[in-house]
PDB file of N, CA, C and O in Angstrom:
ATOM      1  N   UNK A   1      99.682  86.126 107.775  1.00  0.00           N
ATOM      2  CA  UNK A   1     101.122  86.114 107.669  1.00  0.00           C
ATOM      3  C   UNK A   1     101.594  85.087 106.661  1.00  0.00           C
ATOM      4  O   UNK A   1     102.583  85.264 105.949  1.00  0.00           O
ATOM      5  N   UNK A   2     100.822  83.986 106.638  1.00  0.00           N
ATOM      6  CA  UNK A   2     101.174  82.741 105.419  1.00  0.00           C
ATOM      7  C   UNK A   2     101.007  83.199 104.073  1.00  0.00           C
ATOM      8  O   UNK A   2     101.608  82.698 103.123  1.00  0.00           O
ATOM      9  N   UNK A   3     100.010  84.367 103.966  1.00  0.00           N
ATOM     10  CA  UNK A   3      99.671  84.634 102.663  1.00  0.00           C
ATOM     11  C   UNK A   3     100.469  84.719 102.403  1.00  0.00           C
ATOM     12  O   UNK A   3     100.684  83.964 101.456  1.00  0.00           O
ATOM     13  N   UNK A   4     101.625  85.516 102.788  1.00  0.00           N
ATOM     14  CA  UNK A   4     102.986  85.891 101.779  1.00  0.00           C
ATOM     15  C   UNK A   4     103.533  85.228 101.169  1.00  0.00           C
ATOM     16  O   UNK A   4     103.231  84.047 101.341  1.00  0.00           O
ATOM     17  N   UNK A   5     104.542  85.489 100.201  1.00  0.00           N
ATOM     18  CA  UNK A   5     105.516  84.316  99.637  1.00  0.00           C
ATOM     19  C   UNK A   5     106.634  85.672  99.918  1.00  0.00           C
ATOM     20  O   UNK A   5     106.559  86.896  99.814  1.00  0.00           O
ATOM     21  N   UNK A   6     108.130  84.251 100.505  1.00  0.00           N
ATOM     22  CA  UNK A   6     108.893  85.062 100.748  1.00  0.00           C
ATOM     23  C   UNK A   6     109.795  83.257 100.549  1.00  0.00           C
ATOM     24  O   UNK A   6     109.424  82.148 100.165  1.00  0.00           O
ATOM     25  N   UNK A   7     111.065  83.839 101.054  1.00  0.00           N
ATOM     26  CA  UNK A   7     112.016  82.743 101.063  1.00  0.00           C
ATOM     27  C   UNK A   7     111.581  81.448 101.653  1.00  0.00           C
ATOM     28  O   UNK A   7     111.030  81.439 102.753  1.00  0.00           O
ATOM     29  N   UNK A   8     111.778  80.460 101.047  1.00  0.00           N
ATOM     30  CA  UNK A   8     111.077  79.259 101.346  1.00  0.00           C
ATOM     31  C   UNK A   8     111.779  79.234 103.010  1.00  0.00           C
ATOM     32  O   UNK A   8     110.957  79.042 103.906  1.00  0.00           O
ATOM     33  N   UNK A   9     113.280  79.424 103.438  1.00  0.00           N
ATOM     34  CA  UNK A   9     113.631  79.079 104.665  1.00  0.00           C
ATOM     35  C   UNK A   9     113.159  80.021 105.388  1.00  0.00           C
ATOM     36  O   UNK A   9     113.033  79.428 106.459  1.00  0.00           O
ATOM     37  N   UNK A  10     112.748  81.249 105.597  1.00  0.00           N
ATOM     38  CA  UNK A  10     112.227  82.233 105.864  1.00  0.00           C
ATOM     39  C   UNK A  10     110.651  81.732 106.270  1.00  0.00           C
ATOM     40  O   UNK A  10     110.136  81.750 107.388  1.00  0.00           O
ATOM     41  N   UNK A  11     110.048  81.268 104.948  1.00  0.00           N
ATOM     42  CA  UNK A  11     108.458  80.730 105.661  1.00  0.00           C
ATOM     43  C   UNK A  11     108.339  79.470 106.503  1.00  0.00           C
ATOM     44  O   UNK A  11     107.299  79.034 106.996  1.00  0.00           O
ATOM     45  N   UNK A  12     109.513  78.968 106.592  1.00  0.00           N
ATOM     46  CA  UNK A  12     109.030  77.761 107.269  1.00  0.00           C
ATOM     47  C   UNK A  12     109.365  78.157 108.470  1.00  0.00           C
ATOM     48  O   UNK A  12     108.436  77.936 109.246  1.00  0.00           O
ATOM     49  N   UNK A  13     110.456  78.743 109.083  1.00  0.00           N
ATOM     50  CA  UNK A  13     110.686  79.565 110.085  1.00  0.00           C
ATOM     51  C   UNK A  13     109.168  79.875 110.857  1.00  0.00           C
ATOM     52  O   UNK A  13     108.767  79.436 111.935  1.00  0.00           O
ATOM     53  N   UNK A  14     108.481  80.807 109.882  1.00  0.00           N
ATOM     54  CA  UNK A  14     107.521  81.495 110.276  1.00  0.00           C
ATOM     55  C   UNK A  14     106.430  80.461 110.550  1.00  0.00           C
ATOM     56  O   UNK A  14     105.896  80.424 111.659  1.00  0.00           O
ATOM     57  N   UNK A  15     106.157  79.799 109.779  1.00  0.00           N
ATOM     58  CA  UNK A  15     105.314  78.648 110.219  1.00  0.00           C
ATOM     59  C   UNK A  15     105.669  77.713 111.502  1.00  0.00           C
ATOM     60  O   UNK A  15     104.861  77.196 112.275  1.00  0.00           O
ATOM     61  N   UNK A  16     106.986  77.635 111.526  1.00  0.00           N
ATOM     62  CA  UNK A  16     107.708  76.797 112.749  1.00  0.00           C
ATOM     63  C   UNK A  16     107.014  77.436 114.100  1.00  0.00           C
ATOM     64  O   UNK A  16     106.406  76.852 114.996  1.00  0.00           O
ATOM     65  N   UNK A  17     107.359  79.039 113.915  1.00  0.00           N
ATOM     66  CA  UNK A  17     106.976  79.720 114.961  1.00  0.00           C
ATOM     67  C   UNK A  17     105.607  79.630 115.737  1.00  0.00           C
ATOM     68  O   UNK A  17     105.348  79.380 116.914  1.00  0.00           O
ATOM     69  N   UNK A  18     104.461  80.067 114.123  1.00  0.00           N
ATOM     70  CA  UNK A  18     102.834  79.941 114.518  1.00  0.00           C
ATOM     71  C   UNK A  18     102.470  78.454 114.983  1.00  0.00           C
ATOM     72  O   UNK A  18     101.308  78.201 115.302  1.00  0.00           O
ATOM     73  N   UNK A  19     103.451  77.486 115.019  1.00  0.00           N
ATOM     74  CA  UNK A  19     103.141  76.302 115.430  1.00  0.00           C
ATOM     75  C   UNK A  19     103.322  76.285 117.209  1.00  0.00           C
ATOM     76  O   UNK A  19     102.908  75.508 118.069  1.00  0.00           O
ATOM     77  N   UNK A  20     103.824  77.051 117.242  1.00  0.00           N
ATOM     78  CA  UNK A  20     104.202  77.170 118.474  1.00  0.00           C
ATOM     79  C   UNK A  20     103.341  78.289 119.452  1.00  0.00           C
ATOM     80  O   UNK A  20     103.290  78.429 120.674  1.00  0.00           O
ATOM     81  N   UNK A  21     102.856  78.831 118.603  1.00  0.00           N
ATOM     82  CA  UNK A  21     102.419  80.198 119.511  1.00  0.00           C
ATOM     83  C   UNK A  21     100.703  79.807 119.853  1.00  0.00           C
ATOM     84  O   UNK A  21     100.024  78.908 119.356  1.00  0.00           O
ATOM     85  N   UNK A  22     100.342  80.775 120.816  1.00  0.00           N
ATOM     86  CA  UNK A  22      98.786  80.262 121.106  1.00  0.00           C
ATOM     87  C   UNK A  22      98.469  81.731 120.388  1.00  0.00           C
ATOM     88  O   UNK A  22      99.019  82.797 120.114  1.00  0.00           O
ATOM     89  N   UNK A  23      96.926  80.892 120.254  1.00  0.00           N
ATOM     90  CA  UNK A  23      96.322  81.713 119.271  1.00  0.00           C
ATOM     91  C   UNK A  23      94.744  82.042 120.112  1.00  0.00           C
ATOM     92  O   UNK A  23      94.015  81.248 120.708  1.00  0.00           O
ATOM     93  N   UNK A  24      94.560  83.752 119.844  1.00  0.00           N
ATOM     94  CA  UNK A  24      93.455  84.510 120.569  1.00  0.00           C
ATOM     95  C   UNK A  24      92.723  84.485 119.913  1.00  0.00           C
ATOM     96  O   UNK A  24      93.087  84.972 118.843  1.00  0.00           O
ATOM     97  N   UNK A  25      91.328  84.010 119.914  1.00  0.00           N
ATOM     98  CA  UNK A  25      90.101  84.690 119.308  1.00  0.00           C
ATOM     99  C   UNK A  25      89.700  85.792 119.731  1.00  0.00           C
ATOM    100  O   UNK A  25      89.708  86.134 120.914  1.00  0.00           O
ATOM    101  N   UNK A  26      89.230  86.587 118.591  1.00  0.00           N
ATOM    102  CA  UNK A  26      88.351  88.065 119.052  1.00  0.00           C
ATOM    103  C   UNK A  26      86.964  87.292 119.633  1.00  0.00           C
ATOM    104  O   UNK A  26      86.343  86.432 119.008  1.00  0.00           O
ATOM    105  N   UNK A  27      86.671  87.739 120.808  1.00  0.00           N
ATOM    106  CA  UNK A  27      85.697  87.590 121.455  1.00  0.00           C
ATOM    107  C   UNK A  27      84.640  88.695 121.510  1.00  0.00           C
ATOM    108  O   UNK A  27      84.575  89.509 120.589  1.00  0.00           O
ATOM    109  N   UNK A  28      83.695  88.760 122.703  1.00  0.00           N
ATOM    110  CA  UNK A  28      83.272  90.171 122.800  1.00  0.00           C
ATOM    111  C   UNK A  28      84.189  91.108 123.313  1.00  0.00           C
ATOM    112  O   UNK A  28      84.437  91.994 122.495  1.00  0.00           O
ATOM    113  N   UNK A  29      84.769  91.214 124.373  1.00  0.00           N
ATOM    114  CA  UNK A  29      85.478  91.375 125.288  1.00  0.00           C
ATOM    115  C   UNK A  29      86.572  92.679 124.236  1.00  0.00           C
ATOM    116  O   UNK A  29      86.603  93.903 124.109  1.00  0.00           O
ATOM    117  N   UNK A  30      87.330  91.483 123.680  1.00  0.00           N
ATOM    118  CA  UNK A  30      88.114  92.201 122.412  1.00  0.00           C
ATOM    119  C   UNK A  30      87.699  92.926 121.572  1.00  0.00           C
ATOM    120  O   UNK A  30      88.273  94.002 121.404  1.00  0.00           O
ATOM    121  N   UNK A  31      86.775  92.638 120.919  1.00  0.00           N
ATOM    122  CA  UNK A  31      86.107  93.475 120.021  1.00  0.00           C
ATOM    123  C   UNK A  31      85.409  94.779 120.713  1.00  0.00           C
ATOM    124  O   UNK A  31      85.825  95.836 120.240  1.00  0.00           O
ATOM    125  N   UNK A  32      84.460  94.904 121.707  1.00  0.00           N
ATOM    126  CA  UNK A  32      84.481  95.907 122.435  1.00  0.00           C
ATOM    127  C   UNK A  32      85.117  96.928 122.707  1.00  0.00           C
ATOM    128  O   UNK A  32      84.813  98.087 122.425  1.00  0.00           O
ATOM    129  N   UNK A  33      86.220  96.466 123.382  1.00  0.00           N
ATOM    130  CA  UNK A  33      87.617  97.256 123.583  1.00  0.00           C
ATOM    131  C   UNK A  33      88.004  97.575 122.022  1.00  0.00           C
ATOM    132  O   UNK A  33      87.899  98.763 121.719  1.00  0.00           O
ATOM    133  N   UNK A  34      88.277  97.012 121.371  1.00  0.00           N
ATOM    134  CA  UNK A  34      89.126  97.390 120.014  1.00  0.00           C
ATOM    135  C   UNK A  34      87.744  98.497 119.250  1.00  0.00           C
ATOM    136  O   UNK A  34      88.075  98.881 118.128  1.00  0.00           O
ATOM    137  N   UNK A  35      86.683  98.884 119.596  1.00  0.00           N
ATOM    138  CA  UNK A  35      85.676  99.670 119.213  1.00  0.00           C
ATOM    139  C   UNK A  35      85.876 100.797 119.885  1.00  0.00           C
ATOM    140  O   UNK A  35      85.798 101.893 119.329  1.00  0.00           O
ATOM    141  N   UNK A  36      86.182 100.638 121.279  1.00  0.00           N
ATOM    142  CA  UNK A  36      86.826 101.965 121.996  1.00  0.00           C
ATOM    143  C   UNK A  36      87.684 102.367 122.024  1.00  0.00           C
ATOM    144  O   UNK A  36      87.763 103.568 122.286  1.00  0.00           O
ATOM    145  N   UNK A  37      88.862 101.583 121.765  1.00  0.00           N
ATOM    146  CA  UNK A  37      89.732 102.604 121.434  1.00  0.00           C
ATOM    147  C   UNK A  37      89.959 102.840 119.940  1.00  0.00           C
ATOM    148  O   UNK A  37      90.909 103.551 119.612  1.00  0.00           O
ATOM    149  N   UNK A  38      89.213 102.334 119.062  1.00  0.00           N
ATOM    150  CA  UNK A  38      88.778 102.694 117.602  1.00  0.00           C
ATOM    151  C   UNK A  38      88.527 104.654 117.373  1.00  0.00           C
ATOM    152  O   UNK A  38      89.006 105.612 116.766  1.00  0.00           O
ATOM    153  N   UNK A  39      87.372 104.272 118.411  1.00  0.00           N
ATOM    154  CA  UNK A  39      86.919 106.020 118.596  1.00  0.00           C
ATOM    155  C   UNK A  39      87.879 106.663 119.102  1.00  0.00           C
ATOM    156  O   UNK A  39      88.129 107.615 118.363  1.00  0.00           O
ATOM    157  N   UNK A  40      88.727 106.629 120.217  1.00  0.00           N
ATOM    158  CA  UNK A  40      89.615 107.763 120.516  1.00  0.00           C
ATOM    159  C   UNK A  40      90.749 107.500 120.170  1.00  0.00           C
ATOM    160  O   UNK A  40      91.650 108.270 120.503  1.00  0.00           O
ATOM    161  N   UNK A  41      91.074 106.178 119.294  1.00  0.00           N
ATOM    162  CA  UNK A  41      92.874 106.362 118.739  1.00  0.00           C
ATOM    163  C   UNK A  41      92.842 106.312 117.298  1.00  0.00           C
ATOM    164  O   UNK A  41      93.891 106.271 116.656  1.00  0.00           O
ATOM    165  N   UNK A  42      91.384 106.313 116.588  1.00  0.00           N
ATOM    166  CA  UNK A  42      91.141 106.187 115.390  1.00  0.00           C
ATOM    167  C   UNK A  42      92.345 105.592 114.362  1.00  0.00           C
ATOM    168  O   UNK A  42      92.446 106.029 113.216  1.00  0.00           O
ATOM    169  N   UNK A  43      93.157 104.654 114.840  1.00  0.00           N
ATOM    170  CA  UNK A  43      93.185 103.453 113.921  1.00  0.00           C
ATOM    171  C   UNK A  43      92.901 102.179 114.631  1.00  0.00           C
ATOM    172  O   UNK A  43      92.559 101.996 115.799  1.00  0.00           O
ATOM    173  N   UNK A  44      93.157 101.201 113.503  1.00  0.00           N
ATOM    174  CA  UNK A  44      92.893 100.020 113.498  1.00  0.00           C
ATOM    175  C   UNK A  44      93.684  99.499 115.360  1.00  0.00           C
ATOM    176  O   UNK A  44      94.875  99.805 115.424  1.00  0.00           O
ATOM    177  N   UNK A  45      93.357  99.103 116.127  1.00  0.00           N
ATOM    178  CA  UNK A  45      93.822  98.820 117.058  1.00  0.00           C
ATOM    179  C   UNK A  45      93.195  97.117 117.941  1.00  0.00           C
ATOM    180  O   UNK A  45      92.797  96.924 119.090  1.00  0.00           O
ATOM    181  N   UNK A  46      93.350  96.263 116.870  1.00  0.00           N
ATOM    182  CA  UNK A  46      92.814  94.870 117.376  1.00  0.00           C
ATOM    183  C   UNK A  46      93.924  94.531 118.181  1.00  0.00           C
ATOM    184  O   UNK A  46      93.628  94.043 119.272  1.00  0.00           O
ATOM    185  N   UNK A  47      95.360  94.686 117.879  1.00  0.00           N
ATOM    186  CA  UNK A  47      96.421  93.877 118.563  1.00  0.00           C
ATOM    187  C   UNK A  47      96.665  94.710 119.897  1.00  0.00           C
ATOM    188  O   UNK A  47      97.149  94.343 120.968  1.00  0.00           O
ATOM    189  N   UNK A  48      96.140  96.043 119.463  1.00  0.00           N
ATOM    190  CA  UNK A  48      96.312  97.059 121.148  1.00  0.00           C
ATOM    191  C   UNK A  48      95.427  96.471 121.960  1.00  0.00           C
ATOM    192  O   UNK A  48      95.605  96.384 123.175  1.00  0.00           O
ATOM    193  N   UNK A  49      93.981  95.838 121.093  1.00  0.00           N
ATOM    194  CA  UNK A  49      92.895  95.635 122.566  1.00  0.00           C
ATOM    195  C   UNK A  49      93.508  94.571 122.956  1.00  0.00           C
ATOM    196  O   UNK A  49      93.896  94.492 124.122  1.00  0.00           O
ATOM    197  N   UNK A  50      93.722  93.493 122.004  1.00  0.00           N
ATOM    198  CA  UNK A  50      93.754  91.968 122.951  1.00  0.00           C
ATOM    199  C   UNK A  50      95.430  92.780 123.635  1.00  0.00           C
ATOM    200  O   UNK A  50      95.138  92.536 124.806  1.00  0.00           O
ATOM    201  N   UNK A  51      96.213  93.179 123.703  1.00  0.00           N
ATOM    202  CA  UNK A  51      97.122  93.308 124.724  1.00  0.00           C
ATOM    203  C   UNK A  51      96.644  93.757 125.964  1.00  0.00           C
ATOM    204  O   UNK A  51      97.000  93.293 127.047  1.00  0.00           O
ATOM    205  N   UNK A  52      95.825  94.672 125.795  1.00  0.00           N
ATOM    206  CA  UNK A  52      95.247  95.365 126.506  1.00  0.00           C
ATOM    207  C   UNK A  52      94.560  94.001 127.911  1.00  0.00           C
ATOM    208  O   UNK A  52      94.945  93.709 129.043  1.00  0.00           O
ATOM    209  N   UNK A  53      93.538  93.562 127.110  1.00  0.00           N
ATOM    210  CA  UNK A  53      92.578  92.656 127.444  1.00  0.00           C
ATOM    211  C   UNK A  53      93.139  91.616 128.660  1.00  0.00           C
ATOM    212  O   UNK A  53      92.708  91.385 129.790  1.00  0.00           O
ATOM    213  N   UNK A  54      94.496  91.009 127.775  1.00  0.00           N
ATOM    214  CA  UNK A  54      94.796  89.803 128.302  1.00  0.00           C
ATOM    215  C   UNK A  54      96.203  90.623 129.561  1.00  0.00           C
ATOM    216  O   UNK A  54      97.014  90.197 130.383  1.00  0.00           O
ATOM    217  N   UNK A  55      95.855  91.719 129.110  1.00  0.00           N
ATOM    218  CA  UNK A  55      97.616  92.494 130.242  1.00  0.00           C
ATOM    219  C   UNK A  55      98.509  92.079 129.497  1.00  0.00           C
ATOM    220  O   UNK A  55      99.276  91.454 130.229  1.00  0.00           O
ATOM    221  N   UNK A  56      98.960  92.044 128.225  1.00  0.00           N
ATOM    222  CA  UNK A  56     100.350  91.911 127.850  1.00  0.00           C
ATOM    223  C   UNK A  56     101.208  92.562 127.073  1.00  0.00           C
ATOM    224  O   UNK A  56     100.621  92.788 126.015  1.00  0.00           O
ATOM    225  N   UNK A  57     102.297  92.984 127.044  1.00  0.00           N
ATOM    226  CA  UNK A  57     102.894  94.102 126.918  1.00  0.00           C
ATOM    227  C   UNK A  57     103.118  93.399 125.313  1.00  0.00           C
ATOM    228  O   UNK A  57     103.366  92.235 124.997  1.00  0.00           O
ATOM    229  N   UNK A  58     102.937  94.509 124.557  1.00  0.00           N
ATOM    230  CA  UNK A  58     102.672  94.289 123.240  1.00  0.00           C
ATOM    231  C   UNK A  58     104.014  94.890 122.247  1.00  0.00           C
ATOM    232  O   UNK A  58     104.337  96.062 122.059  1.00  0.00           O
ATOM    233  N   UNK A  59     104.577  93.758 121.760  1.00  0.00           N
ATOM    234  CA  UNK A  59     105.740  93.692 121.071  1.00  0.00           C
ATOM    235  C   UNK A  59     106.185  94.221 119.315  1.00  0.00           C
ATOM    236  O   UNK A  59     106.058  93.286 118.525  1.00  0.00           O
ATOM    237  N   UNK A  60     106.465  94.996 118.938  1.00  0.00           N
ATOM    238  CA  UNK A  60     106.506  95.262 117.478  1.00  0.00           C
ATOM    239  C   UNK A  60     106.967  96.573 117.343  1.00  0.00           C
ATOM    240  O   UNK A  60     106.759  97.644 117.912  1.00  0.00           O
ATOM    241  N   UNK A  61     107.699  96.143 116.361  1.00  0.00           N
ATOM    242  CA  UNK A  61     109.094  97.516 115.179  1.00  0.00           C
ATOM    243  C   UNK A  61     108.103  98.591 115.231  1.00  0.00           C
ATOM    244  O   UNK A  61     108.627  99.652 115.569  1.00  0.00           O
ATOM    245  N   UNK A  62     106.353  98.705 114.924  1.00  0.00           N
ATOM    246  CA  UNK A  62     106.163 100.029 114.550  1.00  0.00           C
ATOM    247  C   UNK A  62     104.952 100.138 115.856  1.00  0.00           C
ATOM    248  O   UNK A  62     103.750  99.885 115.931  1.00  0.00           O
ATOM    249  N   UNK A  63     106.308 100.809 117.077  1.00  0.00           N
ATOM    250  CA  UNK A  63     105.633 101.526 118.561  1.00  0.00           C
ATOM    251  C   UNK A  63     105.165 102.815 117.753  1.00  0.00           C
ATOM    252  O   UNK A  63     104.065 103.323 117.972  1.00  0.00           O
ATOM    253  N   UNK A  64     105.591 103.057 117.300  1.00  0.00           N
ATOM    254  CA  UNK A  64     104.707 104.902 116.939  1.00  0.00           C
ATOM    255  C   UNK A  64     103.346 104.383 117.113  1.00  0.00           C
ATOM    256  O   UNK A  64     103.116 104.482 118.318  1.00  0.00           O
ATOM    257  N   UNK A  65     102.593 104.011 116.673  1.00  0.00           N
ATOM    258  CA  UNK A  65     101.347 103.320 116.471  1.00  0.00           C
ATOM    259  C   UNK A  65     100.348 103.201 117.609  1.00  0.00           C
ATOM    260  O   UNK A  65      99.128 103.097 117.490  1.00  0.00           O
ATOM    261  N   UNK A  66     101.078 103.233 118.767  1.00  0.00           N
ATOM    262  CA  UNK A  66     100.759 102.368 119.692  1.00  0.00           C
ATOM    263  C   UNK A  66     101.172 103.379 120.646  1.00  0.00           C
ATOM    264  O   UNK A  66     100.431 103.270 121.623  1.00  0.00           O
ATOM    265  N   UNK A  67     102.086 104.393 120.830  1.00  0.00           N
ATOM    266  CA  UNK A  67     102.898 105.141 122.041  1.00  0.00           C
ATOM    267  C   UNK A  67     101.510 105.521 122.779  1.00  0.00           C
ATOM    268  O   UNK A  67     101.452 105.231 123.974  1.00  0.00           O
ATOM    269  N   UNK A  68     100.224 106.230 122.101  1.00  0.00           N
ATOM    270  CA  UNK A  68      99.670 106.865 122.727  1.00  0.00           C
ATOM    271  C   UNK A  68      98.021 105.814 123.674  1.00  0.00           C
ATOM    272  O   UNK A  68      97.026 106.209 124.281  1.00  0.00           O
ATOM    273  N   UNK A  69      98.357 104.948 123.442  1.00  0.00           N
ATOM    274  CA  UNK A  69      97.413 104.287 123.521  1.00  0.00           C
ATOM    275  C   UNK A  69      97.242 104.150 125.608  1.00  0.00           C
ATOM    276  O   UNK A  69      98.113 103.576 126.262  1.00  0.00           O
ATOM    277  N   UNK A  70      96.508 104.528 125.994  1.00  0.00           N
ATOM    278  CA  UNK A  70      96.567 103.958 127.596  1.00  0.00           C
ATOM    279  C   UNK A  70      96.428 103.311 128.479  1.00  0.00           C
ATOM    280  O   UNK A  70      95.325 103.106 128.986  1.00  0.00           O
ATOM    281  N   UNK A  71      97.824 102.681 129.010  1.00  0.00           N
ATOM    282  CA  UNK A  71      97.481 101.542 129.646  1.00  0.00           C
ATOM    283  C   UNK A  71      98.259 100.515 128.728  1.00  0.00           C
ATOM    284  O   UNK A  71      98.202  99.365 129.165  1.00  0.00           O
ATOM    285  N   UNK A  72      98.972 100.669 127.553  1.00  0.00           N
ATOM    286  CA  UNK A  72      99.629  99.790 126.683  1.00  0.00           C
ATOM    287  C   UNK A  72     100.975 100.130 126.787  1.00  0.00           C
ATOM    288  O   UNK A  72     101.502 101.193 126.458  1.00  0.00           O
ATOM    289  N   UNK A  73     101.561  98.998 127.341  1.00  0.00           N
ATOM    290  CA  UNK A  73     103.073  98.536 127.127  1.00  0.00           C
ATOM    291  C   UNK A  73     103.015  98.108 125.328  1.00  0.00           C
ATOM    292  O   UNK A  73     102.097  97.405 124.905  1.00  0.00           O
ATOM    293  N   UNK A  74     103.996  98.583 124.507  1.00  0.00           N
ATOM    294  CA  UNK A  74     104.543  98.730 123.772  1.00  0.00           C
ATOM    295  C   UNK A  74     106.325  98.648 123.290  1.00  0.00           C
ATOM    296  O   UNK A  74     106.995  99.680 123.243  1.00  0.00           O
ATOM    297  N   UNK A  75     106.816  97.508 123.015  1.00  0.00           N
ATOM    298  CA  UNK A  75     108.290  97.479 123.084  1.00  0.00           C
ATOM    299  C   UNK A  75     108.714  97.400 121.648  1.00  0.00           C
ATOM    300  O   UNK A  75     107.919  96.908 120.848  1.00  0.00           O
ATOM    301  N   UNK A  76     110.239  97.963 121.106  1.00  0.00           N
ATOM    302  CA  UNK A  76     110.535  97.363 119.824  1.00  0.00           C
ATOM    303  C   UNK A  76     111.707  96.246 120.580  1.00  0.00           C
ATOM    304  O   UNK A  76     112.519  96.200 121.504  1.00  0.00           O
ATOM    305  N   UNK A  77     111.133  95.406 119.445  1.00  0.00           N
ATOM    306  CA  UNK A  77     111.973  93.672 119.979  1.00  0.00           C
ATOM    307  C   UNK A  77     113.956  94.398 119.752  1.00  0.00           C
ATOM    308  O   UNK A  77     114.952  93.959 120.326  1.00  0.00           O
ATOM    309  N   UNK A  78     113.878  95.724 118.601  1.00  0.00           N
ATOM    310  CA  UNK A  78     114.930  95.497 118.203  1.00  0.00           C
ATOM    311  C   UNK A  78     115.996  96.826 119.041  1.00  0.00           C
ATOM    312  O   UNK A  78     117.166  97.114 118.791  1.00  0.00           O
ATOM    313  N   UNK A  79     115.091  97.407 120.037  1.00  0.00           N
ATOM    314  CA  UNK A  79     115.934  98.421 120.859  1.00  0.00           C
ATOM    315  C   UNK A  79     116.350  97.651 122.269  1.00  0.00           C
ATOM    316  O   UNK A  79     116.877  98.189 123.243  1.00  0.00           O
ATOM    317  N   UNK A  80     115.938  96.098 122.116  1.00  0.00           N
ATOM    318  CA  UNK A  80     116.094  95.096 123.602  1.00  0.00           C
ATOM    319  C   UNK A  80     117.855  94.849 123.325  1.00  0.00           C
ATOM    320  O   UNK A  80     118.516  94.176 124.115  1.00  0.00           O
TER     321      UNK A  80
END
């Protein structure tokens, strides 16, 4: 997310934030899961497993992505 360049008040924001947030390692656990549902949702789905993993209802603008996944809570922050 830092890679970007965007508005300097904008990145520090964003940095403000990751200062704040806890941070998941892919484990086995995760990676496992994100291999299974690799095969039956055939995309990229790391942020579906660790939601999955840890039980947490998984937040972001692009739910299409994600509707079919099972067992995944999926919200857009911006229909709250």
């Amino acid at each position: 997310m830092l890679g970007f360049s965007g508005d300097p008040d904008e990145m520090q924001k964003l940095s403000d934030f990751l200062s704040l947030a806890t941070i998941f390692y892919v484990d086995d656990i995760i990676a496992n899961t994100t291999i299974e549902l690799r095969k039956t949702y055939k995309k990229l789905t790391l942020i579906a497993a660790t939601a999955l993993v840890y039980g947490f209802i998984l937040i972001s603008r692009n739910t299409r992505d994600f509707q079919t996944i099972v067992g995944l809570t999926c919200i857009n922050p911006h229909d709250l």
